[in-house]
C-alpha positions as CSV (number, residue, x, y, z in Angstrom):
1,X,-72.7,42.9,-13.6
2,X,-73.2,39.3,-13.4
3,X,-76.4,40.0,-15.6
4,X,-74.2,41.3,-18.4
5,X,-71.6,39.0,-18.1
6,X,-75.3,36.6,-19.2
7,X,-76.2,38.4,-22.1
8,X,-72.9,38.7,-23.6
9,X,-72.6,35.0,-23.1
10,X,-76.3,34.1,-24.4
11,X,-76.6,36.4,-27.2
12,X,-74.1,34.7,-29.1
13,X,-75.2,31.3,-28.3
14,X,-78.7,32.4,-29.4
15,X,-77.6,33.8,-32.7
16,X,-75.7,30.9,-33.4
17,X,-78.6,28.3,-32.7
18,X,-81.0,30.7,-35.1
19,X,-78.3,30.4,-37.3
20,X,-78.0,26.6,-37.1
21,X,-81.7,26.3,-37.7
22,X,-81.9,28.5,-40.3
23,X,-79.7,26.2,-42.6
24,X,-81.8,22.8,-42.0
25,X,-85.3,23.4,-44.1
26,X,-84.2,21.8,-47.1
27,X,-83.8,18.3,-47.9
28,X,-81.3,16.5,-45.6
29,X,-80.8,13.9,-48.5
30,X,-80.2,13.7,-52.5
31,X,-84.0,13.1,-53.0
32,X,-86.6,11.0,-51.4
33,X,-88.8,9.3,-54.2
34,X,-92.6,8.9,-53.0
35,X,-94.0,5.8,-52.4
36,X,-97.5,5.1,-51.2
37,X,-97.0,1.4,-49.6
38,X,-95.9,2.6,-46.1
39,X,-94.6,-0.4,-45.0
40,X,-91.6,-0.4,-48.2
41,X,-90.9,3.4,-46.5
42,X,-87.2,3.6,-45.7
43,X,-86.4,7.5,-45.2
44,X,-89.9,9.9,-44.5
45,X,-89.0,13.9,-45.6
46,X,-92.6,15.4,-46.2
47,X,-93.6,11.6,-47.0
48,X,-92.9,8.2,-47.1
49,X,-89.5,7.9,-49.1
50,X,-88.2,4.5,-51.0
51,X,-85.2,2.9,-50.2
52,X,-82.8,5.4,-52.7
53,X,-80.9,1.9,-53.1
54,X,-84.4,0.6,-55.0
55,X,-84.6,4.4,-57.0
56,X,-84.7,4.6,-60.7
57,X,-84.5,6.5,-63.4
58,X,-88.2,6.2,-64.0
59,X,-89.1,7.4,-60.6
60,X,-87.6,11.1,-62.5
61,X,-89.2,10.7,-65.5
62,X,-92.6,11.6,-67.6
63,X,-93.6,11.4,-71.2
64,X,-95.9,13.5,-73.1
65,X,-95.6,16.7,-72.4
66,X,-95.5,17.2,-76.2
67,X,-99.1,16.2,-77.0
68,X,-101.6,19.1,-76.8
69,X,-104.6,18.8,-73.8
70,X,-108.1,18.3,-75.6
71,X,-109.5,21.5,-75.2
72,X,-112.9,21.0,-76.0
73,X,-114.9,21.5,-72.9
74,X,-116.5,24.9,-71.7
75,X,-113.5,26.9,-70.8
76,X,-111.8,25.8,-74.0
77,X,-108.5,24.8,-72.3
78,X,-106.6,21.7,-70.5
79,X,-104.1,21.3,-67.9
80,X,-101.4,18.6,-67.8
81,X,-99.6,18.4,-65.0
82,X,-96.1,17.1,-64.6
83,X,-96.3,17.1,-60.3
84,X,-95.3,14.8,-57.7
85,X,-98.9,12.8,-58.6
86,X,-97.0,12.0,-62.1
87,X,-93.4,12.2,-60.6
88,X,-92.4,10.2,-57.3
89,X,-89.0,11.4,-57.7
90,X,-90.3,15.1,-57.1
91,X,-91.4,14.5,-53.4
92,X,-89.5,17.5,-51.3
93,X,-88.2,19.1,-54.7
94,X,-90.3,22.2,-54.1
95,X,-90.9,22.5,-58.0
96,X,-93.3,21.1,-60.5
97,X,-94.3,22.0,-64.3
98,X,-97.5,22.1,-66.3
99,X,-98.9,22.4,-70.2
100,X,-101.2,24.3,-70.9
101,X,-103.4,23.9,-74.0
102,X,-105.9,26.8,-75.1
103,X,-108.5,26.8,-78.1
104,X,-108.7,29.5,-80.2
105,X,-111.0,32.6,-80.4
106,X,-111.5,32.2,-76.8
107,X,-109.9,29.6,-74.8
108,X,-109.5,30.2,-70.9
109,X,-107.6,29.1,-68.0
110,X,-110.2,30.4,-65.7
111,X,-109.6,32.9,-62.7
112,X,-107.6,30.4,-60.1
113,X,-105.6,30.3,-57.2
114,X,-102.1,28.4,-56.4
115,X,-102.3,27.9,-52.2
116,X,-98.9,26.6,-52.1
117,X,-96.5,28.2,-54.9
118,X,-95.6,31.1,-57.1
119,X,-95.8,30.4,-61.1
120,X,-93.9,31.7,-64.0
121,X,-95.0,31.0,-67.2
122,X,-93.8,31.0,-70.7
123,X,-95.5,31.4,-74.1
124,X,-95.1,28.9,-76.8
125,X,-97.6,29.1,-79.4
126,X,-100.1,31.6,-79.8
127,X,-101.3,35.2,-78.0
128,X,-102.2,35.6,-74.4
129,X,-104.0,37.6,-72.1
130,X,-102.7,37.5,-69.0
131,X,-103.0,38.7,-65.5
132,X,-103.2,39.0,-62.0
133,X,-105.2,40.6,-59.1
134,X,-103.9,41.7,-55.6
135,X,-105.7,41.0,-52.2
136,X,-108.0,43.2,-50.2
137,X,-108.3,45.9,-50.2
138,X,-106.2,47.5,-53.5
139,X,-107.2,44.6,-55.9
140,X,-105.4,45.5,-58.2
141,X,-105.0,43.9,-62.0
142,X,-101.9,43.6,-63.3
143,X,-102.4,42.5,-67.0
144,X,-100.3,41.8,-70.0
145,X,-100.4,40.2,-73.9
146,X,-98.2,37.2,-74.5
147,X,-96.3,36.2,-77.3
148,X,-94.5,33.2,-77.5
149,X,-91.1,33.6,-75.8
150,X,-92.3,36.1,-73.3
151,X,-92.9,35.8,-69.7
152,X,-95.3,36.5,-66.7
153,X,-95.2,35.5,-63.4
154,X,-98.2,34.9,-61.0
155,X,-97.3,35.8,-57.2
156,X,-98.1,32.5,-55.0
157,X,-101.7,32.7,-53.8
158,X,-102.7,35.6,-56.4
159,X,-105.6,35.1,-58.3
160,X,-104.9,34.7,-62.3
161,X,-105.5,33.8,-65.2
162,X,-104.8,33.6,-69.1
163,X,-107.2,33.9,-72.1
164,X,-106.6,32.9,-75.5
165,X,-106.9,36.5,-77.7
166,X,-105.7,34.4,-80.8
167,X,-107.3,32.8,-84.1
168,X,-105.4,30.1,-83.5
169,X,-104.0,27.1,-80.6
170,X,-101.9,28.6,-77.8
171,X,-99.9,26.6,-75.9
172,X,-97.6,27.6,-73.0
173,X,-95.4,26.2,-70.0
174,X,-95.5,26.9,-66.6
175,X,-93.4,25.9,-63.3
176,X,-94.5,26.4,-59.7
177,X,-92.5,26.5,-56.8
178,X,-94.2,23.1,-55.3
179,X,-94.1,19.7,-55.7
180,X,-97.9,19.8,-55.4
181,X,-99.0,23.5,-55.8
182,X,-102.8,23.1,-55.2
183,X,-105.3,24.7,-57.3
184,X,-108.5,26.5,-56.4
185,X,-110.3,27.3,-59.4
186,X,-112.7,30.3,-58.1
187,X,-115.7,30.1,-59.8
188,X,-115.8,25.9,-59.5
189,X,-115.3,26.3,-55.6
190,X,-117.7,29.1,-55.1
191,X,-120.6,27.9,-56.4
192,X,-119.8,24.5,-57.2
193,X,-118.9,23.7,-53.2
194,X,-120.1,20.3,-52.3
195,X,-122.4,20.9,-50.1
196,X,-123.3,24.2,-52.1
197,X,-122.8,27.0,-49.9
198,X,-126.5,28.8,-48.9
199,X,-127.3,30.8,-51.3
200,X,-128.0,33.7,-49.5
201,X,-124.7,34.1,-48.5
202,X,-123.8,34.2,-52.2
203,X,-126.4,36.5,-53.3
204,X,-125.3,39.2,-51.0
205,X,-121.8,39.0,-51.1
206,X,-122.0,38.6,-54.9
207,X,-125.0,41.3,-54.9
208,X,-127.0,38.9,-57.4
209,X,-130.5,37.8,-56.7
210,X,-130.6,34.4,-55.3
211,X,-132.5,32.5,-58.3
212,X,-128.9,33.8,-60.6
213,X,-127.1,32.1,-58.1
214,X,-129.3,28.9,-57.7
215,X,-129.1,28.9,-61.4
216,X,-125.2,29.0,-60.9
217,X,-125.1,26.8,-58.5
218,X,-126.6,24.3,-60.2
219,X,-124.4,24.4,-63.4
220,X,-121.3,24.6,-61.5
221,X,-122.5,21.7,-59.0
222,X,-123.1,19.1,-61.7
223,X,-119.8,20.6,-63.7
224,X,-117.8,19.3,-60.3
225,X,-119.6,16.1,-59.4
């Protein structure tokens, strides 16, 4: 009896903690600017803070968003990030925003991976191909043609991508559900991996002969470094 009389006492008390605990993974403050200078580090929430006495308006704030990446490079496309690198005042925000900038007949945000957030984007300018692949074992695409004003989202840690299908610029916007989302770039870490990854492992798991993927290796290598 006395057992009961225990649970029905704990099992409340337990809920109620879970409870309590469930309510405190957010930000316990307005916003905790990023600072690198430890020793000027008032508040620490994910990293050193400043002072939000010594905040600004400038710690919120980025130009530039408006003028278009120089695509011309091999995948015909450029990234400009507007993340907590660019943004102090982001730091524990959970959110961040890029442009992205694709040359006609062709330009590609290559097949990449976002380790820390989920991405929607939106079309501006131009036409999109666009999709996603699933993990092990299914992998399956799910792809779709952009025009501007429509809308795809990229599960976090899905590989994606988006092609330009277009005569002319695209341009789109994307958020991510992190201050500092992370990006693996697939064929950049596979065989541009510093030091390079043995080859044989490559050649078998990519069933290619070895000299393709020293020949890869060594293009991707020097693109990285």
């Amino acid at each position: 009896m006395k057992g009961v009389q225990f649970l029905v006492a704990f099992v409340p008390l337990a809920l109620a903690s879970k409870l309590v605990s469930a309510s405190d993974p957010g930000p316990l403050q307005d916003f905790c600017v990023a600072i690198n200078d430890t020793k000027d580090g008032v508040f620490v929430n994910g990293k050193f803070c400043k002072d939000p006495k010594l905040a600004t308006a400038e710690d919120f704030f980025l130009p530039g968003l408006n003028i278009p990446g120089n695509t011309s490079n091999q995948v015909g496309s450029m990234v400009t990030p507007a993340n907590v690198q660019q943004i102090p005042g982001l730091n524990t925000l959970g959110i961040s925003l890029v442009r992205i900038d694709y040359a006609p007949y062709g330009g590609l945000n290559p097949p990449h991976t976002h380790p820390r957030a989920t991405e929607i984007l939106v079309v501006v300018e131009g036409t999109l191909s666009v999709g996603f692949v699933t993990s092990n074992t299914d992998n399956r695409l799910f792809t779709k043609v952009l025009y501007p004003g429509d809308v795809f989202v990229f599960p976090e840690g899905m590989i994606h991508f988006q092609f330009n299908i277009g005569s002319t610029n695209a341009v789109a916007f994307a958020a991510l559900s992190s201050q500092n989302p992370g990006v693996i770039t697939i064929a950049n870490a596979v065989f541009g991996s510093d030091p390079a990854i043995n080859p044989d492992v490559l050649a078998k798991a990519f069933q290619l002969d070895q000299n393709i993927v020293k020949q890869l290796q060594s293009r991707f290598w020097w693109d990285n470094n």
